[in-house]
C-alpha positions as CSV (number, residue, x, y, z in Angstrom):
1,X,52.3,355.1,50.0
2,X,49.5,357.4,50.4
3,X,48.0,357.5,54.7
4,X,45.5,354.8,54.8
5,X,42.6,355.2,57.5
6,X,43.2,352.5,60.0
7,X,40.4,352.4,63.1
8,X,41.2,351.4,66.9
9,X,38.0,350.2,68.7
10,X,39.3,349.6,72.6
11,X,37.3,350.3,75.4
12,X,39.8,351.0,77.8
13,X,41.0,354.6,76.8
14,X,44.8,354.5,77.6
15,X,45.3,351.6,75.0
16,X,42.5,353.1,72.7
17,X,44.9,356.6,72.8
18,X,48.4,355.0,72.6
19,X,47.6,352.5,69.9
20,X,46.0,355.6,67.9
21,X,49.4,357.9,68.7
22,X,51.2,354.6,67.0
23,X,49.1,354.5,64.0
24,X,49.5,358.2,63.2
25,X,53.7,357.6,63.7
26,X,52.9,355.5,61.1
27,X,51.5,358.6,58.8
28,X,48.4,357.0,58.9
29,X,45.4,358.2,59.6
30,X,43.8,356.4,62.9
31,X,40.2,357.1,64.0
32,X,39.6,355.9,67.4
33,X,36.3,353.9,68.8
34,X,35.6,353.0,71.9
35,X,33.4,350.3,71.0
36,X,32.2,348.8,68.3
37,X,28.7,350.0,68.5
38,X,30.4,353.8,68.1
39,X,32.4,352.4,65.0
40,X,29.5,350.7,63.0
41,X,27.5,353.6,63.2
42,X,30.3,356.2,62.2
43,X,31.0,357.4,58.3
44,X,34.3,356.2,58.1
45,X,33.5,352.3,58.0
46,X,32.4,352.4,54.6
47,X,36.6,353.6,53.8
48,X,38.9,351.9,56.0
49,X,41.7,349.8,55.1
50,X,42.7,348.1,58.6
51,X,40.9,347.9,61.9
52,X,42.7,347.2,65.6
53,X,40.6,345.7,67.7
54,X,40.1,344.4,71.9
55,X,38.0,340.9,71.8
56,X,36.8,341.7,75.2
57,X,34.4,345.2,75.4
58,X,31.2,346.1,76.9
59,X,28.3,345.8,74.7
60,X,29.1,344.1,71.0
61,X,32.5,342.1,71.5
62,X,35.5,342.1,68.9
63,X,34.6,338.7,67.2
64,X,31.1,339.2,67.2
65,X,32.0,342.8,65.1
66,X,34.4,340.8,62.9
67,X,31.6,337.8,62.3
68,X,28.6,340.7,61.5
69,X,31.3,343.0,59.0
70,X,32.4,339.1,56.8
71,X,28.4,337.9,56.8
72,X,28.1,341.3,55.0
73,X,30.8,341.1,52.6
74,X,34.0,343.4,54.3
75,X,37.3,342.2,53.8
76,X,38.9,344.7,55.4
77,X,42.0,343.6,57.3
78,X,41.2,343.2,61.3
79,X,44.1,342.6,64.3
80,X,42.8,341.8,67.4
81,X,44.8,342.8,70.7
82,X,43.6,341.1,73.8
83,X,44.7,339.7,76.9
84,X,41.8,337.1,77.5
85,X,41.7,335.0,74.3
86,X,39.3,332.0,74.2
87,X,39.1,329.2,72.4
88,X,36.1,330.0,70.6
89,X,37.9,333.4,70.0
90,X,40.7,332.2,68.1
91,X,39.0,330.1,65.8
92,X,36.7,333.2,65.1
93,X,40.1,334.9,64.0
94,X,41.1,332.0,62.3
95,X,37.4,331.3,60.0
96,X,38.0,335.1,59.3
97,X,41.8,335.5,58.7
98,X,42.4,338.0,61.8
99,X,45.3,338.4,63.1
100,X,45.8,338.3,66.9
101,X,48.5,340.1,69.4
102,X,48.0,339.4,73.2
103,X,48.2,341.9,75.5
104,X,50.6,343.3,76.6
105,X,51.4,343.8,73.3
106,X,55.2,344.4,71.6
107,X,54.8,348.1,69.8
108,X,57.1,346.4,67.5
109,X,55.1,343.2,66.6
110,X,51.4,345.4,66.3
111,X,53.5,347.9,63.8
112,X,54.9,344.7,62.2
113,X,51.3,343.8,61.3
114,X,50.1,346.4,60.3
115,X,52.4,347.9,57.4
116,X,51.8,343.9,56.9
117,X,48.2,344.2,55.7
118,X,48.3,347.7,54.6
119,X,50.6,346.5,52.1
């Protein structure tokens, strides 16, 4: 399978680096945001095939990212990782098929998912 460009938005920069370190060990091609203000006005959103995402970040939050990206027509994949999870949050995820890993997160179970949905 050819890399596929998979984007990590996370404000908090140790999670933002390691997550993109695990994406690469994938032989993917991760492209790392740290928010989703940065991601939404870089070039690479009109090509990528999976996003990892916090819920919780300053400015624009995770679900309100993956709510504005479906009201304008992109089905690309989306994970969420967070360790503050509302309500409201997961049925966000759920309207819009995300998947969700809480923090701290298995290495394992994040890799899981994602050769999941870049299948």
């Amino acid at each position: 399978m050819p890399p596929k460009n998979v984007c990590v938005i996370d404000d908090e920069t140790s999670i933002r680096l390691s997550t993109t370190a695990l994406v690469r060990s994938l032989g993917h091609d991760a492209h790392a945001f740290d928010s989703a203000e940065a991601y939404l006005t870089s070039e690479i959103k009109n090509s990528v095939d999976c996003i990892v995402c916090d819920v919780r970040m300053r400015g624009m939050s995770g679900t309100a990212l993956l709510t504005q990206l479906r009201i304008t027509g992109a089905r690309t994949p989306f994970i969420f990782v967070s360790g503050n999870l509302t309500a409201r949050d997961r049925l966000i995820a759920a309207e819009y098929a995300a998947a969700i890993l809480e923090k701290p997160i298995d290495p394992d179970d994040l890799v899981a998912l994602i050769v999941e949905v870049l299948r």
